[in-house]
C-alpha positions as CSV (number, residue, x, y, z in Angstrom):
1,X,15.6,-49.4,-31.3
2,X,16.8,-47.1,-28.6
3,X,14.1,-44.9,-27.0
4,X,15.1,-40.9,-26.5
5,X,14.6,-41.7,-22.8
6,X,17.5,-44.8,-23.0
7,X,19.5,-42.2,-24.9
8,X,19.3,-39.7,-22.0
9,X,20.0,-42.1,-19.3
10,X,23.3,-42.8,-21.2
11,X,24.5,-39.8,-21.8
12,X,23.9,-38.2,-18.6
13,X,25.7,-41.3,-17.2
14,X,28.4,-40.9,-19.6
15,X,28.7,-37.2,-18.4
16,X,28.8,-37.4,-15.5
17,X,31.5,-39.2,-15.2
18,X,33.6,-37.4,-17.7
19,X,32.5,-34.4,-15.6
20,X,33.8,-36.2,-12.4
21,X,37.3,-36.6,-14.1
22,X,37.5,-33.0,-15.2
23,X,36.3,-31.5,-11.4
24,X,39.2,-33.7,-10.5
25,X,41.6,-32.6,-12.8
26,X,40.7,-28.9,-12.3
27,X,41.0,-29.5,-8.7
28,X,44.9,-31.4,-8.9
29,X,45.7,-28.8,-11.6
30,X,44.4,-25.6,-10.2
31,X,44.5,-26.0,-6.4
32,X,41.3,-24.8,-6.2
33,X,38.1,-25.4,-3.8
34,X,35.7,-28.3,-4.2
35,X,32.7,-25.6,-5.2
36,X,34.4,-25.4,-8.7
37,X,33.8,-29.3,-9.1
38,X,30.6,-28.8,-8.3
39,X,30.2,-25.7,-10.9
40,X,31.6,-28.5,-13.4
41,X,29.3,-31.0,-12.2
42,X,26.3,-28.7,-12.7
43,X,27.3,-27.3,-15.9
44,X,27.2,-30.7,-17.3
45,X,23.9,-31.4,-15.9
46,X,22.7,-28.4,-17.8
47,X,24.4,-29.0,-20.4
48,X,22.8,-32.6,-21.1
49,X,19.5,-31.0,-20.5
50,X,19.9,-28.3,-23.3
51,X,21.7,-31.3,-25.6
52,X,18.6,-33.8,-24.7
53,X,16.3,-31.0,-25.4
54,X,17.0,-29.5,-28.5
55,X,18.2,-32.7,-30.4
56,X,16.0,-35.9,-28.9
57,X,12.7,-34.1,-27.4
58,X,12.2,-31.1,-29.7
59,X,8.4,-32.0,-29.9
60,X,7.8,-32.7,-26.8
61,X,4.9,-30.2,-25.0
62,X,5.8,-27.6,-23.2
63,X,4.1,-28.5,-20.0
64,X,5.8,-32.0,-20.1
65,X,9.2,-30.4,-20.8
66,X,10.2,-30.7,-16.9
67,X,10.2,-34.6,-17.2
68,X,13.2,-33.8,-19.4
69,X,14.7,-31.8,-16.7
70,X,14.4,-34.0,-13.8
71,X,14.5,-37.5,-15.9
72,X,18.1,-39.3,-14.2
73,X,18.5,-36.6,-12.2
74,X,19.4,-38.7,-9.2
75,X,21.3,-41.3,-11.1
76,X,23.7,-38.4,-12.2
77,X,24.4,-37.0,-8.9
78,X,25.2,-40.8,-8.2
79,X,27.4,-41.4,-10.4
80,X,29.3,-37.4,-10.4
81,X,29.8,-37.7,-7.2
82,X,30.7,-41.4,-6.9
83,X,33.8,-41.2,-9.4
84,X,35.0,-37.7,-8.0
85,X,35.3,-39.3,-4.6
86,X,36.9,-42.4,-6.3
87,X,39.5,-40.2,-8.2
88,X,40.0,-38.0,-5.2
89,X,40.5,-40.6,-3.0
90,X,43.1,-42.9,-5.1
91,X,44.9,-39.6,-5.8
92,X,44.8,-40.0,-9.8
């Protein structure tokens, strides 16, 4: 059985790569600045956090609720920022 904790690791990995190919696609289609990858990024973050909290850790206590938060936090930047350089780089 998969723990909620496996389940967030996944997805926040999952995201943030999808979110690395949509900051690169809204950069190549739009011509716009690197801060909206970022904002795409960071919006993704958040949104994994509301996801995780109201579907996997809705029982969870509230002063615990920041190890939802800040759980794979690092991992994501990793990875976000890993694949948008990757994708930026090779031009896709």
């Amino acid at each position: 059985m998969i723990s909620n904790l496996d389940r967030l690791y996944w997805t926040r990995i999952s995201l943030g790569v999808l979110a690395a190919f949509a900051a690169e696609a809204l950069f190549r289609a739009s011509g716009s600045d690197y801060s909206n990858g970022l904002l795409v990024g960071v919006l993704t973050y958040l949104a994994s956090y509301y996801v995780a909290r109201y579907r996997w850790f809705r029982k969870v206590e509230p002063d615990k609720i920041s190890k939802v938060y800040t759980t794979w936090v690092g991992e994501y930047i990793i990875i976000f920022l890993f694949f948008w350089i990757l994708l930026f780089t090779l031009g896709v």
